[in-house]
C-alpha positions as CSV (number, residue, x, y, z in Angstrom):
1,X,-139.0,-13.7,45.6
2,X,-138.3,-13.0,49.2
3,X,-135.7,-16.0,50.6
4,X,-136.0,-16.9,54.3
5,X,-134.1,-19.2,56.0
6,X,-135.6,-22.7,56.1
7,X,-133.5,-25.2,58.0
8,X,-129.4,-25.8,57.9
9,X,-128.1,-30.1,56.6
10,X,-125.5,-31.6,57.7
11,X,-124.2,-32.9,54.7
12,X,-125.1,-33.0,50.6
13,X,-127.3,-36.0,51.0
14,X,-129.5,-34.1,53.6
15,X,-129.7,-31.4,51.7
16,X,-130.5,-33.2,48.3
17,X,-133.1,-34.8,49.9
18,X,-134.4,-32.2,51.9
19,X,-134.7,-30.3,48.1
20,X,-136.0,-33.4,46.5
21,X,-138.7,-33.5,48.5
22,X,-139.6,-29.5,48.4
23,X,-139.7,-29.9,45.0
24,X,-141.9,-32.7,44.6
25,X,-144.2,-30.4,46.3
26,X,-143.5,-27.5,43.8
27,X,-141.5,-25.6,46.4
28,X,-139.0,-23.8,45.2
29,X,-135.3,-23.9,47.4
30,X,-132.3,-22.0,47.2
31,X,-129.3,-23.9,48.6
32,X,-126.3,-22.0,50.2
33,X,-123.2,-23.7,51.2
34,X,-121.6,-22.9,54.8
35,X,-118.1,-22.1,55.7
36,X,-115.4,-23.1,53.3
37,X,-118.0,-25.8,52.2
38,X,-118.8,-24.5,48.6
39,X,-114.9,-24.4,47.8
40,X,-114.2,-27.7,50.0
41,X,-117.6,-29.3,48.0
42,X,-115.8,-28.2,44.1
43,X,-112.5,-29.8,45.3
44,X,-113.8,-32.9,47.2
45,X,-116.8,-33.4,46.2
46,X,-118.4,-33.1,49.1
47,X,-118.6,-30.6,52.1
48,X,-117.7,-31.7,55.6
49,X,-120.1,-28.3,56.8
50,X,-123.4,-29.0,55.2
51,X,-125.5,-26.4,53.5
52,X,-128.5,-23.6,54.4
53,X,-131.5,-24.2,52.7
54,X,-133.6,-21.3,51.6
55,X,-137.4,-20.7,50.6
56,X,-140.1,-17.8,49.4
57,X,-141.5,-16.4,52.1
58,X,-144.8,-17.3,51.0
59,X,-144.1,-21.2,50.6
60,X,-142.5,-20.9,54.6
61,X,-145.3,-22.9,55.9
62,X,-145.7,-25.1,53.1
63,X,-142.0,-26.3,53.2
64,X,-142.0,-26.2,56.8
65,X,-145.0,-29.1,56.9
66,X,-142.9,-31.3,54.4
67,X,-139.8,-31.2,56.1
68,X,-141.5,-31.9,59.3
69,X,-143.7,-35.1,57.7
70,X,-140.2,-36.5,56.7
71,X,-138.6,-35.9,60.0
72,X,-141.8,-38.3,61.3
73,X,-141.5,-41.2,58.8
74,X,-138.1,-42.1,60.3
């Protein structure tokens, strides 16, 4: 599997849904806090710098369609 960047949350609920919704559609994500935010995230509970979210190269286009057809329905 070759990662490539697919789009940076703000925060874990962006990012869970973001994944939610990728793997609804059988995409598979890798999720990579920012900053301090992993450490800050295990302490708090939550991160303050949001996370990088991270697909196959070959599902780019794929994941890129589903995050854009939930950026519409808002």
């Amino acid at each position: 599997m070759k990662s490539v960047f697919l789009v940076a949350t703000e925060n874990n609920v962006q990012t869970q849904m973001i994944v939610d919704v990728l793997k609804q559609n059988n995409i598979v994500s890798v999720v990579q806090g920012r900053q301090a935010g992993e450490a800050l995230e295990a302490y708090m509970g939550f991160s303050p710098y949001g996370d990088d979210i991270y697909v196959d190269k070959d599902d780019l286009s794929a994941a890129l369609d589903v995050i854009g057809g939930m950026e519409q329905e808002k």
